[in-house]
BADOKE-151190 format. One line per field, with one value per residue (C-alpha): residue in three letters; residue number from 1; z, y, x. Coordinates in steps of 0.05 Angstrom, whole numbers, plus 5000, padded with zeros to 4 digits. Layout:
<pts>
resn (Ala	...);
resi (NUM	...);
pz (Z	...);
py (Y	...);
px (X	...);
</pts>
This chain:
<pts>
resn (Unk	Unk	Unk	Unk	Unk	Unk	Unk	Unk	Unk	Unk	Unk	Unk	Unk	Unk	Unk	Unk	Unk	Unk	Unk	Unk	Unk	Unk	Unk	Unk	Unk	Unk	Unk	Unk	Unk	Unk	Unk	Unk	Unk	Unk	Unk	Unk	Unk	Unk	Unk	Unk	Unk	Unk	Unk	Unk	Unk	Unk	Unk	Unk	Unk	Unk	Unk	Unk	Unk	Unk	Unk	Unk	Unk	Unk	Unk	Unk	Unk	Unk	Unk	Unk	Unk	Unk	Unk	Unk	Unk	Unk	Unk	Unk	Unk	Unk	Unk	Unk	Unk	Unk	Unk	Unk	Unk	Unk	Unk	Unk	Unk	Unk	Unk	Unk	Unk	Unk	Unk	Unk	Unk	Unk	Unk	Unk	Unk	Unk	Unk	Unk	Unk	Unk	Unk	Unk	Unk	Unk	Unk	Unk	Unk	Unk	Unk	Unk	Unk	Unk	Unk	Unk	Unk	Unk	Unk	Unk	Unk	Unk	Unk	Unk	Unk	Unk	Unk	Unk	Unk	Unk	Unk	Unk	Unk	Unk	Unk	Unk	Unk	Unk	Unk	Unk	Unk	Unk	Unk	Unk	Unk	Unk	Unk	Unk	Unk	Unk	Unk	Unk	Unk	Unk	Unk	Unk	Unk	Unk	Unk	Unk	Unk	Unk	Unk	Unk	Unk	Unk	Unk	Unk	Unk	Unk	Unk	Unk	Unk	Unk	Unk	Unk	Unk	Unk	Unk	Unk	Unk	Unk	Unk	Unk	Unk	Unk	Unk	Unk	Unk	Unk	Unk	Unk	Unk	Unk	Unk	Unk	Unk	Unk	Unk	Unk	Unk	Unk	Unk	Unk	Unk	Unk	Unk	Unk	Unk	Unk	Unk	Unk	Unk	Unk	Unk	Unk	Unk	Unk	Unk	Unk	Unk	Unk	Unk	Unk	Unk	Unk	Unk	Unk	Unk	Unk	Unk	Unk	Unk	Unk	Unk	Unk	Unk	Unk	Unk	Unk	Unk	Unk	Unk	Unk	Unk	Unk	Unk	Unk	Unk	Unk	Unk	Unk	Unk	Unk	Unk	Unk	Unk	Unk	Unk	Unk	Unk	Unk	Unk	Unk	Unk	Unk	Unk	Unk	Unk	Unk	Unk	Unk	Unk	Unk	Unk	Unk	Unk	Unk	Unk	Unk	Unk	Unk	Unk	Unk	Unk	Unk	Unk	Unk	Unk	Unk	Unk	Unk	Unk	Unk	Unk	Unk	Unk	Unk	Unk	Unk	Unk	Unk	Unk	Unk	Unk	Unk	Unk	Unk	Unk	Unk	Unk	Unk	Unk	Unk	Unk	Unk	Unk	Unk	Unk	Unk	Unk	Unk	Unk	Unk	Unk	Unk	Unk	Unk	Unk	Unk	Unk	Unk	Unk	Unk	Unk	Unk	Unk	Unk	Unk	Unk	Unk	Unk	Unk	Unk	Unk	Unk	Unk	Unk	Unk	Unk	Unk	Unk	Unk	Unk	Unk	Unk	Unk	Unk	Unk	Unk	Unk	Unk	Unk	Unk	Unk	Unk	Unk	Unk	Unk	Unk	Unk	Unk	Unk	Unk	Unk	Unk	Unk	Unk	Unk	Unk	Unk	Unk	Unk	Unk	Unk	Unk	Unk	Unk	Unk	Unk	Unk	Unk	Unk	Unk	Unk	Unk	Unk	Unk	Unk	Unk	Unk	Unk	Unk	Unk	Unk	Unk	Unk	Unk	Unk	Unk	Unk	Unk	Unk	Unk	Unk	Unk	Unk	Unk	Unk	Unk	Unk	Unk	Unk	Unk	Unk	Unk	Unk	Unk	Unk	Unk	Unk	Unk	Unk	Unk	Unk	Unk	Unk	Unk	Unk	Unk	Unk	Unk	Unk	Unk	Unk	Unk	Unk	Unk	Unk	Unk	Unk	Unk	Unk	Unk	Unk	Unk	Unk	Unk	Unk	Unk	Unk	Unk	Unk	Unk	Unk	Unk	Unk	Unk	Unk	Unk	Unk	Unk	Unk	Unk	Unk	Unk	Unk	Unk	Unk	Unk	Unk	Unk	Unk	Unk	Unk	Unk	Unk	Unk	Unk	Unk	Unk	Unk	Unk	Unk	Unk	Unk	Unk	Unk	Unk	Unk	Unk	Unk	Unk	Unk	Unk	Unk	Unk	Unk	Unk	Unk	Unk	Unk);
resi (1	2	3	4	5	6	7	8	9	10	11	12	13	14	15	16	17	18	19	20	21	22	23	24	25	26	27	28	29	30	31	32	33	34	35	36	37	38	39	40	41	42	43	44	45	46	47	48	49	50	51	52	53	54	55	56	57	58	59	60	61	62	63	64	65	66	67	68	69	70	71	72	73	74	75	76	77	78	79	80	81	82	83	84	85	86	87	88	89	90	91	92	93	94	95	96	97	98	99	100	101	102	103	104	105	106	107	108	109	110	111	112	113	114	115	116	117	118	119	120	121	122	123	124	125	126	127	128	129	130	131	132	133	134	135	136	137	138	139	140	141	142	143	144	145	146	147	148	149	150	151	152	153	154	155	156	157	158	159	160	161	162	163	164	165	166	167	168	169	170	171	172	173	174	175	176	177	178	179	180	181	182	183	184	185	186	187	188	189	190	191	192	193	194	195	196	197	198	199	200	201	202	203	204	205	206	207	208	209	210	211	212	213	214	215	216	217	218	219	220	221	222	223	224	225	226	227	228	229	230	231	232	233	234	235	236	237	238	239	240	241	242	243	244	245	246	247	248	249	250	251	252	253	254	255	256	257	258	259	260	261	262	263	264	265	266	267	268	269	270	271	272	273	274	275	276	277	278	279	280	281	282	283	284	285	286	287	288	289	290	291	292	293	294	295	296	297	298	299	300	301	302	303	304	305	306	307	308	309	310	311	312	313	314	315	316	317	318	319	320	321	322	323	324	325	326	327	328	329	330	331	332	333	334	335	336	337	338	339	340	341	342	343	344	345	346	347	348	349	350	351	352	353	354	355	356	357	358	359	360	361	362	363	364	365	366	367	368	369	370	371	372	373	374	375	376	377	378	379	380	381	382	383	384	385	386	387	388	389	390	391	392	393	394	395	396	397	398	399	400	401	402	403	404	405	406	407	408	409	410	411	412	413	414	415	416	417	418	419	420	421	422	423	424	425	426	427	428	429	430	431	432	433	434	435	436	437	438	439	440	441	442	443	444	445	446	447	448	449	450	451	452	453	454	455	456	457	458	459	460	461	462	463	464	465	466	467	468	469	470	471	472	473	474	475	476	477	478	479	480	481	482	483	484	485	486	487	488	489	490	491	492	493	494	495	496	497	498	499	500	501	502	503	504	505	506	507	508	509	510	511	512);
pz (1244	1177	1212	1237	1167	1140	1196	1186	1110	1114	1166	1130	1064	1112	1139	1062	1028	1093	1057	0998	0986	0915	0903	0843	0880	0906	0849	0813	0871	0874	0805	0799	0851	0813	0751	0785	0811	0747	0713	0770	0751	0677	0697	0689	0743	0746	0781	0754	0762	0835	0861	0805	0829	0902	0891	0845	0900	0950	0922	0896	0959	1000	0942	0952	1025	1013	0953	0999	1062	1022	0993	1065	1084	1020	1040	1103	1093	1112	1110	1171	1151	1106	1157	1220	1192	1248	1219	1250	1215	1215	1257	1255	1286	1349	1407	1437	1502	1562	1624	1684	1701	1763	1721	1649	1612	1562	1501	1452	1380	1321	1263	1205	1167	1165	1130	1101	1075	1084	1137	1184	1257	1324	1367	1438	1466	1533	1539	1603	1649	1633	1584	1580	1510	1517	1469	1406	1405	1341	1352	1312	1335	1307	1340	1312	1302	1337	1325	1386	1414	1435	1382	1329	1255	1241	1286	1268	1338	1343	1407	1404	1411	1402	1413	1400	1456	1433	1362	1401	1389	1377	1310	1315	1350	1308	1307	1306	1351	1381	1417	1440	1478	1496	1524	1563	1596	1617	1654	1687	1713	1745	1780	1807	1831	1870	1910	1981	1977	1987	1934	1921	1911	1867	1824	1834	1803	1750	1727	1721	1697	1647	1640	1668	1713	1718	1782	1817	1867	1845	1908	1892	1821	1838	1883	1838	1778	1832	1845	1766	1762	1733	1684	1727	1722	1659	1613	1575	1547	1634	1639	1581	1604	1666	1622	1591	1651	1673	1621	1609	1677	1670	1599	1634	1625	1546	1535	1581	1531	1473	1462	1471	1402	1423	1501	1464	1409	1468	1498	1447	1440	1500	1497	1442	1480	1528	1490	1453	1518	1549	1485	1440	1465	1428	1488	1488	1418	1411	1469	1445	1365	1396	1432	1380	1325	1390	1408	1333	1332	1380	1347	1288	1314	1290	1310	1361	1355	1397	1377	1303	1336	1363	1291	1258	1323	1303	1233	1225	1282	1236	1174	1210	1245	1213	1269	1322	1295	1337	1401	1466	1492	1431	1432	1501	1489	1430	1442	1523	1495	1435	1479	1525	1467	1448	1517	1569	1553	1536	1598	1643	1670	1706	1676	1673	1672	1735	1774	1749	1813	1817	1740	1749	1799	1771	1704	1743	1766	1691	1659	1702	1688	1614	1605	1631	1602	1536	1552	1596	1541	1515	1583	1592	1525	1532	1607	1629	1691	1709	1769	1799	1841	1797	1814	1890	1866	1814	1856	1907	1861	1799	1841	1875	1811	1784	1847	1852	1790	1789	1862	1836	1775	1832	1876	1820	1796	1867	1868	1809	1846	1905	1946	1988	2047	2096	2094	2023	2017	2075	2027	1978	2010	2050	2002	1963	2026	2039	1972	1977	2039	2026	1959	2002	2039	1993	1982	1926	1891	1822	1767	1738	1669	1601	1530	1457	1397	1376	1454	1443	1368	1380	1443	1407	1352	1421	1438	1371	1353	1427	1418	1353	1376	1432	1385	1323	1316	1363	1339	1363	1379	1375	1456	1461	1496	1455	1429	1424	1364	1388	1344	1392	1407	1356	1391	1333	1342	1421	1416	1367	1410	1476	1430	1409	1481	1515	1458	1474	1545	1527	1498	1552	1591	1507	1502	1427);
py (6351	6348	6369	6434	6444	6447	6487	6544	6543	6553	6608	6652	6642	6659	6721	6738	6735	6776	6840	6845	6822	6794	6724	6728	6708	6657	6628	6642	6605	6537	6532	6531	6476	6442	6444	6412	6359	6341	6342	6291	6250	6247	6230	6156	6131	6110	6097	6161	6212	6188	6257	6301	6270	6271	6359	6356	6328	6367	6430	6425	6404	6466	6509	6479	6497	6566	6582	6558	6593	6662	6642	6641	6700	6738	6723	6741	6801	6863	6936	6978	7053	7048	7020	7054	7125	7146	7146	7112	7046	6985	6931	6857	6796	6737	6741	6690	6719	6745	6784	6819	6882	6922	6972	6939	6874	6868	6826	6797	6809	6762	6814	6789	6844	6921	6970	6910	6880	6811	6834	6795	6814	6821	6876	6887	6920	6947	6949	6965	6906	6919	6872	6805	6771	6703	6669	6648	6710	6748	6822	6886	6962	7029	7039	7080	7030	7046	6996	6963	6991	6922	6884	6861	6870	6801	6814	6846	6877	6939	6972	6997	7074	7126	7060	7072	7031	7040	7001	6943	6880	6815	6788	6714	6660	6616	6554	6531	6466	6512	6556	6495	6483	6542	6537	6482	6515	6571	6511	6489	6558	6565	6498	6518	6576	6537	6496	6525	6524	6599	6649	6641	6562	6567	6623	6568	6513	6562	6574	6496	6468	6523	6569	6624	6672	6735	6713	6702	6758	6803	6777	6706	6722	6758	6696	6650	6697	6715	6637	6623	6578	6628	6575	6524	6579	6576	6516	6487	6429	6401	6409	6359	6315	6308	6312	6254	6217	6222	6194	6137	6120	6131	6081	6020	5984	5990	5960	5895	5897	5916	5930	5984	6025	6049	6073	6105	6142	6151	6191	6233	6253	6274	6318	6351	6369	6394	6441	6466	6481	6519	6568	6530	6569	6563	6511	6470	6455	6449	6391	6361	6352	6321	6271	6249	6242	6209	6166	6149	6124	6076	6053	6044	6011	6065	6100	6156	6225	6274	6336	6321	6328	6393	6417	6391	6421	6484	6477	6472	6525	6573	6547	6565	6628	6659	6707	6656	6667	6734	6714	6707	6647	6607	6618	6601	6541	6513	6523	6500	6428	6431	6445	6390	6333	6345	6349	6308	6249	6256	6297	6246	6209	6152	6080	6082	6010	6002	6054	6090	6114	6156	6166	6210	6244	6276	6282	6335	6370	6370	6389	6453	6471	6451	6489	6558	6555	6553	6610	6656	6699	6704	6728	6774	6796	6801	6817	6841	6785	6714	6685	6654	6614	6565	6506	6494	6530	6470	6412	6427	6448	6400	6328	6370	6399	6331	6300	6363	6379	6305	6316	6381	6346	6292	6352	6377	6311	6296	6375	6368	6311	6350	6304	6357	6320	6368	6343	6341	6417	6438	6384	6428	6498	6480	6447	6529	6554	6511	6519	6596	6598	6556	6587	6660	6636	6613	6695	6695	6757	6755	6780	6838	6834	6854	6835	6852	6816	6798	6756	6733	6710	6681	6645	6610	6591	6561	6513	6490	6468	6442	6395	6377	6354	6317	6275	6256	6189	6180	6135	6124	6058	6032	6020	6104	6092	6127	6076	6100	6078	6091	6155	6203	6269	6326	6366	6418	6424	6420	6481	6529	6527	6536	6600	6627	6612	6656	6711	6720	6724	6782	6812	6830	6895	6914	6905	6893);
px (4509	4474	4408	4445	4467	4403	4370	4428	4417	4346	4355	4389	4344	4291	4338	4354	4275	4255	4288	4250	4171	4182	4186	4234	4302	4262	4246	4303	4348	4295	4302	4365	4369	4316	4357	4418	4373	4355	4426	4449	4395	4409	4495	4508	4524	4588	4648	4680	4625	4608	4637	4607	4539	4554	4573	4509	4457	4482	4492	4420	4395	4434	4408	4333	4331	4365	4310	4251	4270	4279	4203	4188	4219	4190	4114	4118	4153	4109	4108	4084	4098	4036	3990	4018	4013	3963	3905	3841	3833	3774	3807	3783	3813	3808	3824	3883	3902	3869	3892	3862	3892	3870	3825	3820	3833	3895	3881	3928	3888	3909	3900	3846	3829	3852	3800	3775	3835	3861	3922	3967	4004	3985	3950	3953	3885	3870	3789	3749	3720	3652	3650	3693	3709	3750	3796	3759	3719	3723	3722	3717	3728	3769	3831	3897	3957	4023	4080	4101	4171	4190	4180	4234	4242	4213	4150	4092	4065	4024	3990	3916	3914	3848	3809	3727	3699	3632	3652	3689	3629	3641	3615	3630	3667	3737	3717	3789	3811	3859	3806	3763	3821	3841	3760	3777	3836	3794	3751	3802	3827	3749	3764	3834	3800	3740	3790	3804	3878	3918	3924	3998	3990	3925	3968	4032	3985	3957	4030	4043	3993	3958	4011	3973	4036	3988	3968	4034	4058	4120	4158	4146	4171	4227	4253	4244	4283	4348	4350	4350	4298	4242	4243	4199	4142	4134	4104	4161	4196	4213	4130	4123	4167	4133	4058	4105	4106	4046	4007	4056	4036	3968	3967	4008	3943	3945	4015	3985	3937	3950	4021	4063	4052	3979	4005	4061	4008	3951	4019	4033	3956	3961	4019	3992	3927	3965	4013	3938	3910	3969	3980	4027	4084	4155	4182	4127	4121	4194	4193	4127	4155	4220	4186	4143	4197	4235	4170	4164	4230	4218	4157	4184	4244	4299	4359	4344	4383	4353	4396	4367	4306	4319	4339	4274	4226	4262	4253	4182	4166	4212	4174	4108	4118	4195	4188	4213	4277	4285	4243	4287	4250	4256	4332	4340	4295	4338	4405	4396	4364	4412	4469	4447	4428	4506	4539	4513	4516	4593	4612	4588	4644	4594	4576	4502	4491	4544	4520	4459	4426	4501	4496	4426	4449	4505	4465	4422	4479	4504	4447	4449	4520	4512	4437	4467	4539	4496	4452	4492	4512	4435	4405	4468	4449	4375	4365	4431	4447	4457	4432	4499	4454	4421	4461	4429	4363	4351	4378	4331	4274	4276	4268	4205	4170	4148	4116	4085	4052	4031	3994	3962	3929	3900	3880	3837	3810	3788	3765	3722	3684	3682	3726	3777	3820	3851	3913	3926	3909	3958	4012	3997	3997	4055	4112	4113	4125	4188	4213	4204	4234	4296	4311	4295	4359	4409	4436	4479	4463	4455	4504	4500	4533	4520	4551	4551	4532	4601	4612	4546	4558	4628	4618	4560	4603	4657	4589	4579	4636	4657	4600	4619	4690	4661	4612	4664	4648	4587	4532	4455	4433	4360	4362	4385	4440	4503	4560	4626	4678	4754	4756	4784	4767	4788	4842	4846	4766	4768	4833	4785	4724	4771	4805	4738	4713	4768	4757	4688	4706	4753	4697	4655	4687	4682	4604	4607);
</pts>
């Protein structure tokens, strides 16, 4: 729980130096901690100042984090009244995102330079067709800048207005690994699209494997959204697991020869390239930094505790972009895998080593229950409904999704070779089709419901500290199986989050 601890504390330093864009309380705070540090270190130590050193280190290691998330917060702390005034301004920056529309293309813009100066945030741009830029390119035109509506205070989104197409040139190309990638993605969408499978499965196949939903029909979308598993269209931590799998298949051969340590680091290379080429969203970097500090574990030959994982994935995406704090898909992302890292393991009432085929099974059905009594509250919040019929929709879909990402990354190795069999195209046109059509018949409508930030707030604070009841004295072993030690449950623990459970429940005809 000590990873939590620190993630919180640097949270709200990062919440804190986001108000102001001086870096005086910052460094005020750090050396402060700094300062305690170095009193602990000048204490004897002896038996009678053991506590006085044990308040000292942590006290200056709370204070540490708290002073260098408000330096965080402070330098990336902007002002838009000054830029956003409506004036016509000199735009630079590269391009990260592209997308057809019926009469234009939408880019996202990462801002360089405004009138010349050094400038950060992002622009959305809708150009004609007559000319395509890709991801990479680096762009300059005169546009006005209007703030975007739907971004938060911690984001810094504008939307292109007044744009002067005739100043809209490119002037260079980033020469950034990212975009090379990001290249090679665009590749592989020309290849998906030379196959002769059906529209909806080449769009299906876009969404899996390059993250790419713009192609995917709104009544395809809609189906899979009412049968709550929207979530398997878009690339994120499940995808890498399944990447995951893949390529441990795929490296057998190197732990014959070599040892395991290189098949597990060839893996982990490979994650990476794949989280590059699909847009480094907030999922897939969350899921690929937890399996390499779980994968480095193992090679090291140390204790494994994936929810600490989870805390340090969400640590140094906050540390990077402090902005992640306030996007919807990162918080559904954490606090479903947090929730689950915590709870699933000791919910499930089955011996794995006695009966494991039994054990998985009901592990699937857990991890559904668990994954949306976490986030309930932040899609009622966010989107205003739950999709009551997520627990058939993902028992039918989850044990499909891997085979068939796995057969569409064959398809298109065979594809790019120009080897097409029959068959395997109608396999892969016609497994969709079932899946669209069974999850077209489970009707359970959907759930209209909508709560307030005080639900939301308190029935997070329920999960936390139900999961911290039910993992008092739980311990990590090497093998990553959990050990037990006859420390029972907390009752005074498991009574507050059931209290603070049923408060937020009260909460919602309230909507505060």
């Amino acid at each position: 729980m000590r990873a939590a601890l620190i993630l919180v504390i640097f949270i709200i330093g990062i919440l804190s130096g986001f108000q102001t864009p001086s870096i005086l309380p910052a460094a005020v705070i750090i050396t402060i901690a700094v300062g305690l540090l170095c009193i602990n270190f000048l204490i004897k130590s002896t038996p009678q100042n053991i506590d006085l050193r044990q308040r000292l280190t942590i006290s200056g290691i709370a204070l540490l984090l708290l002073g260098a998330g408000v330096l965080d917060g402070s330098l990336n702390h902007f002002d838009n009244d000054y830029i956003a005034d409506g004036s016509n301004r000199k735009l630079s920056g590269i391009i990260e995102s592209r997308r057809t529309l019926s009469s234009s293309e939408m880019y996202n813009v990462r801002l360089r330079e405004i009138d010349g100066l050094r400038e950060r945030g992002e622009l959305l741009l809708f150009a004609p067709s007559d000319r395509v830029y890709t991801p990479g390119d680096i762009i300059t035109l005169r546009a006005t800048l209007i703030p975007d509506s739907s971004a938060s205070f911690l984001q810094r989104k504008f939307v292109a207005a007044n744009v002067a197409y005739g100043s809209l040139e490119k002037i260079g190309e980033s020469k950034n690994l990212r975009f090379f990638f990001l290249h090679l993605r665009e590749n592989i969408d020309q290849m998906i699209g030379a196959t002769h499978l059906r529209p909806e499965t080449k769009a299906l196949i876009r969404a899996l494997i390059i993250a790419d939903r713009t192609e995917i029909s709104e009544s395809r979308t809609a189906t899979f959204r009412n049968g709550g598993v929207i979530h398997t269209l878009a690339v994120s931590g499940m995808h890498i697991a399944i990447i995951a799998a893949i390529l441990l298949l795929l490296t057998r051969p190197f732990a014959m020869l070599t040892g395991r340590r290189l098949r597990l680091i060839l893996v982990i290379c490979g994650i990476w390239i794949f989280v590059m080429m699909t847009g480094a969203s907030y999922p897939t970097v969350r899921a690929a930094i937890m399996i390499s500090v779980v994968t480095a574990a193992i090679i090291l030959e140390r204790k494994r505790d994936p929810f600490s994982a989870v805390c340090l994935a969400a640590l140094l995406i906050i540390a990077v972009r402090p902005s992640a704090i306030v996007d919807a898909g990162m918080q559904l992302s954490f606090v479903s895998v947090a929730a689950l890292s915590l709870m699933a393991d000791p919910l499930n009432p089955i011996d794995h080593r006695r009966h494991p085929k039994t054990y998985k099974l009901f592990s699937l059905i857990l991890t559904t229950i668990i994954a949306t009594a976490a986030t309930w509250t932040l899609c009622s919040y966010y989107f205003g409904s739950i999709a009551v019929r997520f627990i058939p929709s993902n028992i039918i879909l989850l044990p499909v999704l891997p085979f068939y990402v796995g057969a569409s990354i064959i398809y298109l190795a065979l594809s790019s070779i120009g080897i097409e069999l029959t068959l395997f195209t109608y396999i892969m046109d016609s497994i969709p089709e079932i899946l669209v059509n069974i999850l077209d018949h489970i009707t359970i409508p959907s759930l209209k419901l909508e709560v307030g930030i005080v639900c939301l707030i308190l029935w997070m604070a329920a999960l936390s500290i139900f999961g911290i009841a039910l993992n008092i004295g739980r311990k990590c072993s090497i093998a990553g199986q959990p050990e037990y030690n006859s420390k029972p449950i907390n009752i005074s623990l498991l009574y507050t989050a059931i209290m603070l459970a049923l408060t937020a429940i009260l909460m919602i005809p309230l909507k505060i």
